[in-house]
Legacy VTK file of the C-alpha trace (Angstrom):
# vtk DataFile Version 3.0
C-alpha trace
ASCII
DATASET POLYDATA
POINTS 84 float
-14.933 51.175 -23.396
-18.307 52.388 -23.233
-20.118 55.723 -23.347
-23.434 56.877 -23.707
-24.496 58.296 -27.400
-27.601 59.554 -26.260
-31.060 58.686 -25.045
-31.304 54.704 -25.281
-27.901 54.432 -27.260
-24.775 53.368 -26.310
-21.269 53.242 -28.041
-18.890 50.318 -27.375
-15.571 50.564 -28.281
-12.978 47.784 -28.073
-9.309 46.355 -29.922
-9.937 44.514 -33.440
-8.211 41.048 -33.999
-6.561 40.966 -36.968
-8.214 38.475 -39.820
-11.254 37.611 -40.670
-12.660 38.227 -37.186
-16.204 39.367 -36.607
-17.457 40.644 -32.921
-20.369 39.465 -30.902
-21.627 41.778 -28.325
-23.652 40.649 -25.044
-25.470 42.645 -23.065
-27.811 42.532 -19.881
-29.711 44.740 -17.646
-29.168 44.878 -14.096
-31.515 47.128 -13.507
-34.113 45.306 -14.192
-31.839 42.145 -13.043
-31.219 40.117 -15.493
-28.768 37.174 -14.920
-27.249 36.196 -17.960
-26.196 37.702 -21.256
-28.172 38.030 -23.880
-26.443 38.103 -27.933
-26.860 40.547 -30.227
-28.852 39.604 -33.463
-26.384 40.399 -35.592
-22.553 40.901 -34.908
-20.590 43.270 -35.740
-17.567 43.708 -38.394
-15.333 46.314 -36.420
-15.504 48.407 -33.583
-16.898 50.540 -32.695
-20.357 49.080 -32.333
-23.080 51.461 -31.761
-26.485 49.938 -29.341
-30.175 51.056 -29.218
-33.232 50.587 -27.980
-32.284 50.413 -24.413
-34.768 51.576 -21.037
-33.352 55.036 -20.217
-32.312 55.454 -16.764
-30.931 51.564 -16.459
-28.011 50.148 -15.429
-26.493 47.360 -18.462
-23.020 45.179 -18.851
-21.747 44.543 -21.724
-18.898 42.442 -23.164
-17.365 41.651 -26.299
-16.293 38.009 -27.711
-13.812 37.781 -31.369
-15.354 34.765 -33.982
-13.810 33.626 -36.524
-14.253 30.295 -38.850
-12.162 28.435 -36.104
-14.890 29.634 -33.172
-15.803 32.217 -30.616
-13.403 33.752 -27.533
-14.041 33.888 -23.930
-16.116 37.012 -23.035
-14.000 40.121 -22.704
-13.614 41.831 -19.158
-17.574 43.547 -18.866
-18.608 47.208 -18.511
-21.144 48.884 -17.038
-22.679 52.132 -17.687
-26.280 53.649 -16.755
-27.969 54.997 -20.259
-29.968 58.280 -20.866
LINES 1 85
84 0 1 2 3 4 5 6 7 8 9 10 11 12 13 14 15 16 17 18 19 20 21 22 23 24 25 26 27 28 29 30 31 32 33 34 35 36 37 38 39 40 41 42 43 44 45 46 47 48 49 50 51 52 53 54 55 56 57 58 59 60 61 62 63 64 65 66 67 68 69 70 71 72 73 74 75 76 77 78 79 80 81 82 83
C-alpha cells in the first residue's frame, strides 16, 4: 500500500518475511516517463518505508522485492499514486 505523507513524501507499506530479510524498494516516474525501475540507495529493514524527494504533482510506481543471504524476490505487484 501506498499513501502520500506529504509534499514530495510517500509512505509504502507492505507484509515482512520472516528472517533475516531486508526490502528493496523500486520506484519510477511516469510522469515524466520513465521506463524502468530505478533501486533505492539503501534498503530498508521493515516496513513501512517512508520516500522523499519526489516532483510534486507526478505520477510514480513503486514495488517492493524481499533479500536475504540466499538472493532477491521477484518484484511485488506495483502501485501507483500521484504525490503532493
Amino acid at each position: 500500500m501506498a499513501t502520500v505523507t506529504g509534499p514530495g513524501q510517500v509512505k509504502l507499506t507492505w507484509t515482512a518475511h520472516g528472517g533475516n530479510a531486508y526490502y528493496w524498494v523500486y520506484y519510477r516516474d511516469r510522469t515524466a516517463k520513465q521506463t524502468t525501475f530505478t533501486r533505492a540507495a539503501v534498503p530498508a529493514q521493515a516496513p513501512p518505508s517512508v520516500q522523499y524527494l519526489l516532483a510534486g504533482g507526478h505520477v510514480y510506481e513503486f514495488a517492493v522485492t524481499a533479500a536475504n543471504q540466499a538472493g532477491e524476490s521477484p518484484k511485488s505487484p506495483s502501485v501507483a499514486l500521484r504525490v503532493k
